[in-house]
C-alpha positions in Angstrom: 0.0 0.0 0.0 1.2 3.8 -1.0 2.5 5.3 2.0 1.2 8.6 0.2 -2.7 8.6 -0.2 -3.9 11.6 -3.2 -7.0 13.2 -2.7 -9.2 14.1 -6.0 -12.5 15.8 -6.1 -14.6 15.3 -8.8 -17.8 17.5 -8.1 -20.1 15.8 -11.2 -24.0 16.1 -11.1 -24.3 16.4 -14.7 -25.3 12.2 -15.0 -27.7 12.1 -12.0 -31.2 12.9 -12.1 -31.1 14.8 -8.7 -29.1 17.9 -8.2 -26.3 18.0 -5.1 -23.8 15.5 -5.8 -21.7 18.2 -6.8 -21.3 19.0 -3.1 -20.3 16.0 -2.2 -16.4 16.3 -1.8 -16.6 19.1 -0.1 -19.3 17.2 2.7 -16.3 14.1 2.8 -13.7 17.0 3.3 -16.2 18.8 6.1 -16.3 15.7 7.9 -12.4 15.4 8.4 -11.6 12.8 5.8 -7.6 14.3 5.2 -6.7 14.8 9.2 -8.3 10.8 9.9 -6.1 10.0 7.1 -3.3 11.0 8.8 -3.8 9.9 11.8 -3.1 6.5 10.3 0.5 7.5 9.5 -0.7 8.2 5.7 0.8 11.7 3.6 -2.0 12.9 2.4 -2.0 15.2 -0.4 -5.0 17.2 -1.5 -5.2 17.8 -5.1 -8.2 20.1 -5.3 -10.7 19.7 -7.7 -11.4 18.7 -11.9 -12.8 21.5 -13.5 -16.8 20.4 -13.9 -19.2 22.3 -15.8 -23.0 23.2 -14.5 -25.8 22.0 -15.9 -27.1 25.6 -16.1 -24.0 26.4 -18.9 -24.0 23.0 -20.6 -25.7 21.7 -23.3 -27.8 18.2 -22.3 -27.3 16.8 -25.7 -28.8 13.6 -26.5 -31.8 12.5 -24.1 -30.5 8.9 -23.9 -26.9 10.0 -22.7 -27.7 13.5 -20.8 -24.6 16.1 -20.8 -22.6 13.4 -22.8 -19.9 15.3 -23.8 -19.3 17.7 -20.6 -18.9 14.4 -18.6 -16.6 13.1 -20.7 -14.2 16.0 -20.5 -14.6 16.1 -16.7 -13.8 12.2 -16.7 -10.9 12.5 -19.2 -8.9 15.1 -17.1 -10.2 13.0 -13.8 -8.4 10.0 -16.0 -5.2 12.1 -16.7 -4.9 13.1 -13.0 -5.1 9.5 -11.5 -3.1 8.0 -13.6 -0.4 10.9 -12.7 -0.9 10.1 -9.1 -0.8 6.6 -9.7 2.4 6.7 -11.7 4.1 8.7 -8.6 3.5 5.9 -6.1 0.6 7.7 -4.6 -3.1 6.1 -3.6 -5.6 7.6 -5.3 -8.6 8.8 -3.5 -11.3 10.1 -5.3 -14.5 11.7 -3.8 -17.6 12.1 -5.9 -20.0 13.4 -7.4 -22.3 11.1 -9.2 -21.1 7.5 -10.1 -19.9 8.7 -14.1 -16.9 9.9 -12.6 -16.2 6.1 -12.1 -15.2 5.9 -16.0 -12.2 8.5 -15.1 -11.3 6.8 -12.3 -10.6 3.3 -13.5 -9.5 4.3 -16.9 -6.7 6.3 -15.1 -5.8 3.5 -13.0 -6.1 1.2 -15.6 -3.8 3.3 -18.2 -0.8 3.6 -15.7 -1.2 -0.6 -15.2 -1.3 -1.4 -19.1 2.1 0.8 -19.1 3.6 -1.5 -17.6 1.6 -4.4 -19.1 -0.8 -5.2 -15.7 -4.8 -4.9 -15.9 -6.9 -3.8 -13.0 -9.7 -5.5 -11.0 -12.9 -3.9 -10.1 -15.0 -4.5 -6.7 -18.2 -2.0 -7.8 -20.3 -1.8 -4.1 -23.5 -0.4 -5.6 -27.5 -1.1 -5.2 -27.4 -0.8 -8.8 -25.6 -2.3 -11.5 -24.6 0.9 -13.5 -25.0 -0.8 -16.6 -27.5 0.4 -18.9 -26.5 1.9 -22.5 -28.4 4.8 -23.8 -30.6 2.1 -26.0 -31.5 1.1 -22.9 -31.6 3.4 -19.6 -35.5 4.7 -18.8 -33.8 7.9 -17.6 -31.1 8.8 -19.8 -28.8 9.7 -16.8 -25.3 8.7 -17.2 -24.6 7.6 -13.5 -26.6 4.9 -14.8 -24.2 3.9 -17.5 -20.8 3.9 -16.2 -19.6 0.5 -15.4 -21.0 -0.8 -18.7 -19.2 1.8 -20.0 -16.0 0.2 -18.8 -16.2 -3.1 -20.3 -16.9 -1.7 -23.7 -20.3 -1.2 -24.3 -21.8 2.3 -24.8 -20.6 5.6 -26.1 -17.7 6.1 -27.6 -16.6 9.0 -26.1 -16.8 7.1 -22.5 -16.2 3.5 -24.2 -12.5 4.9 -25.4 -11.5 7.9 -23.1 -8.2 6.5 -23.0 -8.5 4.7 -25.9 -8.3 1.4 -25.2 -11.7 -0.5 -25.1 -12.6 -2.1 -22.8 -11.0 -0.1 -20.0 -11.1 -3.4 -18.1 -12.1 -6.9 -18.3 -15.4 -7.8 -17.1 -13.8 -11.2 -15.9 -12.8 -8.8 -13.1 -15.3 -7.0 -12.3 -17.4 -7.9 -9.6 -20.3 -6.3 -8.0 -21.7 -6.5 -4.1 -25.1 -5.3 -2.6 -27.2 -5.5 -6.0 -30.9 -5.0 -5.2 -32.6 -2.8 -7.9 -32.0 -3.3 -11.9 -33.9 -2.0 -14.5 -35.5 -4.5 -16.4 -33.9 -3.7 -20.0 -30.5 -4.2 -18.1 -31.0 -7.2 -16.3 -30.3 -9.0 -20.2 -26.8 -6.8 -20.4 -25.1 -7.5 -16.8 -26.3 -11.8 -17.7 -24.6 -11.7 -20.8 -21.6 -9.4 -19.7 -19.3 -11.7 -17.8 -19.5 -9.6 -14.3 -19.9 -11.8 -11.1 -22.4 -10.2 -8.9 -23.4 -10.5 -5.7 -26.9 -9.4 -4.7 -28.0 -8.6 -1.1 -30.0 -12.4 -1.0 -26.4 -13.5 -1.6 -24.9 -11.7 1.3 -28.3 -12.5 3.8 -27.9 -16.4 2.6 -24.0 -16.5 2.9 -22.8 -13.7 4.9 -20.4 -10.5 3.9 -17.2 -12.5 5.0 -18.0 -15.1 2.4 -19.2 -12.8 -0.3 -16.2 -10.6 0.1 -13.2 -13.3 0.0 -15.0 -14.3 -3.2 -15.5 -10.9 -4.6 -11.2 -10.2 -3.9 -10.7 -13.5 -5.3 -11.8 -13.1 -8.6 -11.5 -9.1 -9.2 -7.7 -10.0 -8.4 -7.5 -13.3 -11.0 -4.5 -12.3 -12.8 -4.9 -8.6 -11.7 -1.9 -6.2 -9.9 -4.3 -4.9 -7.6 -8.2 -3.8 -6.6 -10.4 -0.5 -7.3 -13.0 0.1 -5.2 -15.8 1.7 -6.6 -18.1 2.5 -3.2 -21.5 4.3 -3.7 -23.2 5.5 -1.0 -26.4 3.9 -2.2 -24.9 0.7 -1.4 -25.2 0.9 2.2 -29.0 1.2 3.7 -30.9 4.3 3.6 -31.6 3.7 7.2 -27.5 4.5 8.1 -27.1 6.4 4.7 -29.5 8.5 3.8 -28.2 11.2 1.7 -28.4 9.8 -1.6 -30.3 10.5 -4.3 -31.5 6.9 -5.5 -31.7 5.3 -2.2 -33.5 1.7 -2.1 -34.4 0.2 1.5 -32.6 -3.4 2.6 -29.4 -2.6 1.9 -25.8 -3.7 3.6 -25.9 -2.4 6.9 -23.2 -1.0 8.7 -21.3 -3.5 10.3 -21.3 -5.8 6.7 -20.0 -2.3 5.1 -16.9 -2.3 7.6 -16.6 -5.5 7.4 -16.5 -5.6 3.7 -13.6 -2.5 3.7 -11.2 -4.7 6.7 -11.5 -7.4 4.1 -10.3 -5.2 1.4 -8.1 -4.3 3.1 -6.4 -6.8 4.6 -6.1 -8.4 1.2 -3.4 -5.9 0.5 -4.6 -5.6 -3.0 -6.5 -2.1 -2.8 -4.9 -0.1 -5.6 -7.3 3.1 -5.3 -10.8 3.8 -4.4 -13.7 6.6 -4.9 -16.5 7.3 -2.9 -19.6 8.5 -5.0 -23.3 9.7 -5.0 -23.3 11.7 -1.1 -25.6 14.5 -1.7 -25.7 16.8 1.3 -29.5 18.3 0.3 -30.8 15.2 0.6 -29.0 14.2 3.9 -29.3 14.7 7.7 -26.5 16.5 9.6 -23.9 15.2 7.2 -24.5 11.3 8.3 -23.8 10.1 4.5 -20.1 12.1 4.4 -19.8 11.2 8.4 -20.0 7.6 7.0 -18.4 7.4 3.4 -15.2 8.9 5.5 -15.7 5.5 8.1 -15.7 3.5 5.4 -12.7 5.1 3.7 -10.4 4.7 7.4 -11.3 1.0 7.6 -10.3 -0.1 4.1 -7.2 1.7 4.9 -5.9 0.3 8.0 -8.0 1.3 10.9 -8.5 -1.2 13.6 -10.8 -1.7 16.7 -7.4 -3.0 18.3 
């Protein structure tokens, strides 16, 4: 593990359907994500910001793939920066935003691997699968879109932002704490080669189980793990501020669980945390949380 952990904000709303994402680095930052960093023993170096633009200056574009282009720019210089990070020995940390910033993430991540001819494996902890394509999202919104996105199938300006498609392979992607799919993607994540884990998994065989699994084949052949954690993920009940929550979700104890796991794999590569949306929460409990979550898949212990 990087002994020097890189902080990147990526304040995207432009691919969810609810506005205040966009202030959700700055709630992770509030709640006191760089000084509990640390107080691990980690450098940590806060890079700011990407450059986003607003919805109220952008052009949506196309209705099946709202504010296409604008997230693509904001992805490809998120891409460029992690991959910078990366290349310098640093952990990247990236704080969302809506889940599109994912495509910049792992693209980055996966670019400074293939330099030196090593691929990238993918833990997505999501309620949803994230992998419509504009044929086939209801809404249109992007956040929707990402992870399929990844694996090759969707626009082109998200399929090749560094061109090379797929970004990753889907034999390494796995995703924990499925509970809601959209029924025209249900056909696209069976056909896709993606192990997922839904919640009845986890009730029926326990978070311990689901996890070793889940690291065991995201890091089949793989130099490492990304953790792609939405908010969403967790229950609305200990994480509320979200803007697509859906009830029965991993509670908190399986979510720290889940993260010492990670951890203690010592495969975790880099990580974002996506989709907290202050307007929607209550007294910051989502950010409180997310930054939780980030301490435990970096080291922190009850002993």
């Amino acid at each position: 593990m990087p002994k020097t952990i890189a902080i990147l904000g990526a304040p995207l709303d432009l691919g969810a359907g609810r506005r205040g994402v966009d202030m959700g680095p700055s709630a992770l930052r509030v709640a006191n994500l760089n000084a509990r960093l640390q107080s691990l023993g980690y450098s940590v170096e806060d890079l700011g910001n990407v450059a986003v633009e607003q919805p109220e200056s952008a052009k949506a574009g196309p209705a099946n793939a709202r504010f296409l282009k604008p997230i693509a720019a904001t992805c490809q210089a998120l891409a460029q920066r992690v991959q910078k990070a990366a290349s310098q020995g640093k952990f990247p940390l990236v704080l969302g935003g809506d889940h599109s910033i994912a495509v910049g993430t792992v693209n980055g991540m996966a670019a400074h691997l293939r330099r030196r001819r090593l691929s990238l494996g993918v833990i997505w902890m999501d309620a949803h699968t994230d992998m419509n394509t504009p044929d086939s999202s209801p809404s249109g919104n992007v956040h929707g879109m990402p992870l399929s996105c990844l694996i090759g199938h969707g626009p082109k300006e998200l399929t090749r932002l560094c061109g090379v498609s797929p970004a990753i392979p889907a034999s390494n992607v796995v995703l924990v704490g499925i509970r809601d799919v959209d029924a025209a993607e249900r056909a696209i994540v069976r056909n896709s080669g993606v192990t997922v884990f839904t919640m009845r998994d986890i009730d029926e065989r326990g978070m311990r189980a689901v996890m070793r699994d889940a690291v065991s084949i995201a890091s089949r052949g793989a130099a490492g793990i990304h953790l792609s954690l939405d908010m969403d993920g967790i229950d609305p009940g200990e994480a509320p501020g979200v803007g697509t929550p859906v009830r029965g979700g991993v509670s908190y104890r399986e979510a720290h669980l889940a993260m010492e796991i990670l951890c203690d794999s010592r495969l975790l590569r880099s990580m974002e945390v996506v989709e907290v949306n202050p307007v929607l929460d209550t007294a910051n409990r989502t950010a409180l949380l997310g930054v939780e979550l980030v301490m435990s898949a970096m080291g922190k212990r009850i002993l």
